[in-house]
C-alpha positions in Angstrom: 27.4 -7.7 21.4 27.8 -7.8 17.8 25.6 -6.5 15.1 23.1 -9.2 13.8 23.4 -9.3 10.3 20.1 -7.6 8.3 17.5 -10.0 7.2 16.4 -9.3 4.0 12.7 -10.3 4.8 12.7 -7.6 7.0 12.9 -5.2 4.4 10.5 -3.7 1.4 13.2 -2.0 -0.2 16.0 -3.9 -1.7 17.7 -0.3 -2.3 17.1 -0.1 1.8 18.5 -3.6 2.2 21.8 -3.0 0.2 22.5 0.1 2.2 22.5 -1.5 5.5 23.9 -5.1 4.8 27.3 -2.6 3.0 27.4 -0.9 6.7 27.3 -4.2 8.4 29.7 -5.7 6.4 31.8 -2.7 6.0 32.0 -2.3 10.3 32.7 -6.4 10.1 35.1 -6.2 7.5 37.4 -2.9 6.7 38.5 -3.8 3.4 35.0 -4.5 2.2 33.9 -1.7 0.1 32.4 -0.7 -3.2 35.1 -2.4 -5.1 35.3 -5.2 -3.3 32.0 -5.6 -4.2 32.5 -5.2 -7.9 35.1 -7.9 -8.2 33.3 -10.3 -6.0 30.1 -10.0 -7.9 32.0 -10.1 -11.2 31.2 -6.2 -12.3 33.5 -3.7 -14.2 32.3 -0.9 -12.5 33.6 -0.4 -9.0 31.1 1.6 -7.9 28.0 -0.1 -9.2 26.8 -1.0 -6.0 26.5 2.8 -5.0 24.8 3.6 -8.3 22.2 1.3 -6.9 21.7 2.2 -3.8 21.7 5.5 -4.1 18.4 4.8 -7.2 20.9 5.8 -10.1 20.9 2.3 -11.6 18.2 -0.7 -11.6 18.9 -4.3 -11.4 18.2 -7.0 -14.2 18.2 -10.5 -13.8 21.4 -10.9 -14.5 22.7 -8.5 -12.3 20.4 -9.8 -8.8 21.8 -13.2 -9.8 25.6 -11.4 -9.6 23.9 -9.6 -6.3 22.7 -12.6 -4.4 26.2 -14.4 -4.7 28.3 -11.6 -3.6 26.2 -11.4 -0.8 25.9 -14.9 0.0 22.2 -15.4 0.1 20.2 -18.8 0.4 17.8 -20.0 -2.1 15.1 -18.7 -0.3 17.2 -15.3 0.3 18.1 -15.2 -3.7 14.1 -15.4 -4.2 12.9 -12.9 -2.1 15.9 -10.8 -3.2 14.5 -11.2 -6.6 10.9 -10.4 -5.6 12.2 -7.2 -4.0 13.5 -5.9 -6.9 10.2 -6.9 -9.1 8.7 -4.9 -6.5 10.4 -1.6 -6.3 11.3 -1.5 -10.3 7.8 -2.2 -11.4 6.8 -0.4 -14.2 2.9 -0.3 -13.7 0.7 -0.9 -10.8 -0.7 -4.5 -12.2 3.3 -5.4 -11.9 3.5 -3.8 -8.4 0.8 -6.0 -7.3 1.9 -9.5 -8.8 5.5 -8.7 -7.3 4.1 -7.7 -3.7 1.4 -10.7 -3.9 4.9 -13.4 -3.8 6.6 -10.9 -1.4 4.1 -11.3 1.5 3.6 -15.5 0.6 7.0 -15.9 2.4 6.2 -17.0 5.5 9.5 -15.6 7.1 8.1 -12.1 5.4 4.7 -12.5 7.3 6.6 -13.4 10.5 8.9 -10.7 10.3 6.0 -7.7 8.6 2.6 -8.8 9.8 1.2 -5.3 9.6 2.3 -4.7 6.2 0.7 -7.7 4.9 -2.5 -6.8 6.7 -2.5 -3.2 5.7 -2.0 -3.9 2.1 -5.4 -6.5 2.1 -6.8 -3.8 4.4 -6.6 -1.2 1.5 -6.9 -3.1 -1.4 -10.5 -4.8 -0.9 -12.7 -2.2 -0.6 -15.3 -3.8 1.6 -12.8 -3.9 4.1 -13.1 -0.1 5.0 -16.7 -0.2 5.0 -16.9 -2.8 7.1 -15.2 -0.7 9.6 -17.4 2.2 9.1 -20.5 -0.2 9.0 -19.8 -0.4 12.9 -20.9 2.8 13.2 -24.4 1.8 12.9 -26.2 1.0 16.5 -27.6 -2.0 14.8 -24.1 -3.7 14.1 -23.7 -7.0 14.1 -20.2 -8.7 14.0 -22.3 -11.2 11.7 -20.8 -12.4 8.4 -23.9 -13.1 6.6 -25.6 -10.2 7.6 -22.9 -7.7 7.1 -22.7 -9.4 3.7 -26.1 -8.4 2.5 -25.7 -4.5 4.2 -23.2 -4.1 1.7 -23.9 -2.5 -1.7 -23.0 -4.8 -4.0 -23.1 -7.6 -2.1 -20.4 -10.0 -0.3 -20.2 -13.3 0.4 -20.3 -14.7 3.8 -17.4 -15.9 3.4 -15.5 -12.5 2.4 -16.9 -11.2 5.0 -15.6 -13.5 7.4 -12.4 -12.9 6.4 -12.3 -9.2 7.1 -13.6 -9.4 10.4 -10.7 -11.6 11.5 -8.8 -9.1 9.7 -9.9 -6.0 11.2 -10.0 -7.3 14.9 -5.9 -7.9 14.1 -5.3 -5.1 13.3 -7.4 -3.2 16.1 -9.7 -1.2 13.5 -12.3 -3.3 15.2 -12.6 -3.9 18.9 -15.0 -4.7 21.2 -15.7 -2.2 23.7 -18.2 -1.9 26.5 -21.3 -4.6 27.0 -19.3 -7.2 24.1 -20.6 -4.6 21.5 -18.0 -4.4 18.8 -17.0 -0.4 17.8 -14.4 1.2 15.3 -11.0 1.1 17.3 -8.5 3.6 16.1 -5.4 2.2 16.2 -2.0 3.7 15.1 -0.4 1.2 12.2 2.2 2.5 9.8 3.0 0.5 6.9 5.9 0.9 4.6 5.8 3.6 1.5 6.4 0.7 -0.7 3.2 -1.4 0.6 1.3 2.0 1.0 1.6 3.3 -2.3 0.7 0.1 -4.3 -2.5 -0.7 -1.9 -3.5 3.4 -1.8 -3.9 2.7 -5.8 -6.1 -0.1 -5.4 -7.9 1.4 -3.0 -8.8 4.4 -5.5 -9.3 2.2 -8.4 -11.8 0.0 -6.8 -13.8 3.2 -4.8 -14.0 4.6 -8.6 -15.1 1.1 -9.8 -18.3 1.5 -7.1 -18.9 4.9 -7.9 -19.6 4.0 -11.8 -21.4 1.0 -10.8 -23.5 3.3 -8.0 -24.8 4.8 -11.4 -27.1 1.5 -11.9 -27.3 0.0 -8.5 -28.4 3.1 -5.9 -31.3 5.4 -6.5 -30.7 8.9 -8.2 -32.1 10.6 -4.7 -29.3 8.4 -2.5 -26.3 9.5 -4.4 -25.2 12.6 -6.6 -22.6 12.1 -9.3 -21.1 15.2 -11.0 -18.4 16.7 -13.1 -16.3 19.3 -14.7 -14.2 19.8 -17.7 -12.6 23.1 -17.6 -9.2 24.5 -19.0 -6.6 26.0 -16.3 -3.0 27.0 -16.0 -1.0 25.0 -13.8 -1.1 27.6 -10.7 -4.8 27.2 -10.1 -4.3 23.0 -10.2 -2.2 24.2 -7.2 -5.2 26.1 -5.9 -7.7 23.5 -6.8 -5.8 21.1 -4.7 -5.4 23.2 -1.7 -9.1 23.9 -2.2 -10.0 20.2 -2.2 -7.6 19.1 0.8 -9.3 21.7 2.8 -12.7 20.6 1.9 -12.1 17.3 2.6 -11.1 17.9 5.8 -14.0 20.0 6.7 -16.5 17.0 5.6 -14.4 14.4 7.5 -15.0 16.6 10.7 -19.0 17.2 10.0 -18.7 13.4 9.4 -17.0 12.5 12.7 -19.4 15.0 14.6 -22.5 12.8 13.6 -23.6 10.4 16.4 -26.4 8.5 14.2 -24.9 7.4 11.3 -27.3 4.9 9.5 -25.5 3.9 6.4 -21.8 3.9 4.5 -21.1 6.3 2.1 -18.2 6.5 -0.6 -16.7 10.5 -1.0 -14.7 10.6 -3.9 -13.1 13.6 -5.1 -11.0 13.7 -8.6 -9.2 15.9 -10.5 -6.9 14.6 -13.4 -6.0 16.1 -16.5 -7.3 14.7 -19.7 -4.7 16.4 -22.1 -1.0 17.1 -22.1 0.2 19.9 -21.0 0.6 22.9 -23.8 4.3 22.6 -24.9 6.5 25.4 -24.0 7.8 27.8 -26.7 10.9 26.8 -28.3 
């Protein structure tokens, strides 16, 4: 049977895309290669293509116009092509975000990436995880409005609505024994593309609640503290190593508690607020 040609709105990565639509046309077609290319797409270069591909060039509008007629895309194709490349060349997380928001609006995306789409509003609402953990209480109730005033701050009913349709698709909430619903633990991947912008948002908003926890929880419920020190780049290293294992040791006294009565934010940091000192010349 013969090799279905790739759909782009199966793909996050136009780079990804490129490499395996020039395989399927190169097994389809012998004399297609990177020159053929070049001339049919109007470029001087003849190996332009392979510069992008392989990350050593980026795309401008000019050049995913060239693209999407060499390859012979649709309108709809040429537009998701387009929002591909927004997407993996974005030059800031704000940009990443507006770029991924049309990506997963194509219906033929959703069809094609469900879990992506759901993992990315999964991770970039921060209520969402809570919710989850929230279900670790024995008093849980799968209740919009009343998970929307256990929350600190606040959602509305209708948010909250939203992410419990959301987390019983993906399977981070189930209902187990007696109809009571429990955290499921369910294996999703997502791509790097989708993971990295919504890991971002996830941080920024968790560091959002922990300034605002400063004015809205009681100084015995929470305990916020720093420090500024200067260090060589060898105990960042250690530091890091430090924290990682840390982390994990929490995250196991965490999962060993049976009566857990509220939902706590961990946050951990370490950033540098000053360049690095400049090597001699």
């Amino acid at each position: 049977m013969d090799r279905e040609r790739p759909s782009i709105f199966e793909y996050l990565d136009y780079r990804l895309f490129l490499r395996e639509i020039y395989q399927y046309e190169k097994a389809r077609r012998p004399q297609f290669s990177f020159r053929f290319f070049s001339r049919q797409a109007g470029f001087s270069s003849p190996n332009f293509l392979k510069l992008v591909m392989d990350g050593q060039r980026n795309l401008g509008k000019d050049s995913v116009e060239r693209f999407c007629k060499a390859l012979h895309l649709g309108a709809e194709e040429a537009r998701f092509f387009g929002d591909l490349v927004a997407l993996n060349q974005a030059a800031s997380n704000d940009e990443a975000n507006r770029a991924f928001e049309r990506v997963s609006q194509s219906r033929r995306f959703q069809k094609a990436r469900k879990i992506d789409g759901g993992m990315f509003e999964y991770l970039s609402n921060w209520y969402y995880p809570a919710i989850r953990e929230l279900a670790g209480r024995s008093d849980f109730r799968d209740e919009p409005a009343w998970i929307a005033r256990q929350l600190v701050p606040r959602i509305t009913t209708a948010e909250a609505k939203t992410a419990l349709k959301l987390l019983f698709e993906l399977g981070l909430l189930v209902r187990g024994e007696e109809g009571r619903v429990v955290r499921g633990d369910p294996s999703l991947t997502t791509g790097h593309e989708v993971q990295s912008i919504a890991v971002v948002n996830y941080h920024r908003q968790m560091l959002e609640r922990a300034a605002g926890s400063m004015e809205l929880v009681r100084r015995e419920q929470r305990d916020v503290s720093a420090l500024t020190v200067c260090i060589s780049a060898g105990t960042v290293t250690e530091l890091k190593e430090r924290i990682h294992r840390f982390r994990d040791e929490l995250l196991e006294r965490c999962d060993a508690d049976p009566k857990g009565h509220a939902v706590y934010q961990l946050n951990i940091q370490l950033f540098p607020l000053s360049q690095p000192e400049e090597e001699p010349s």
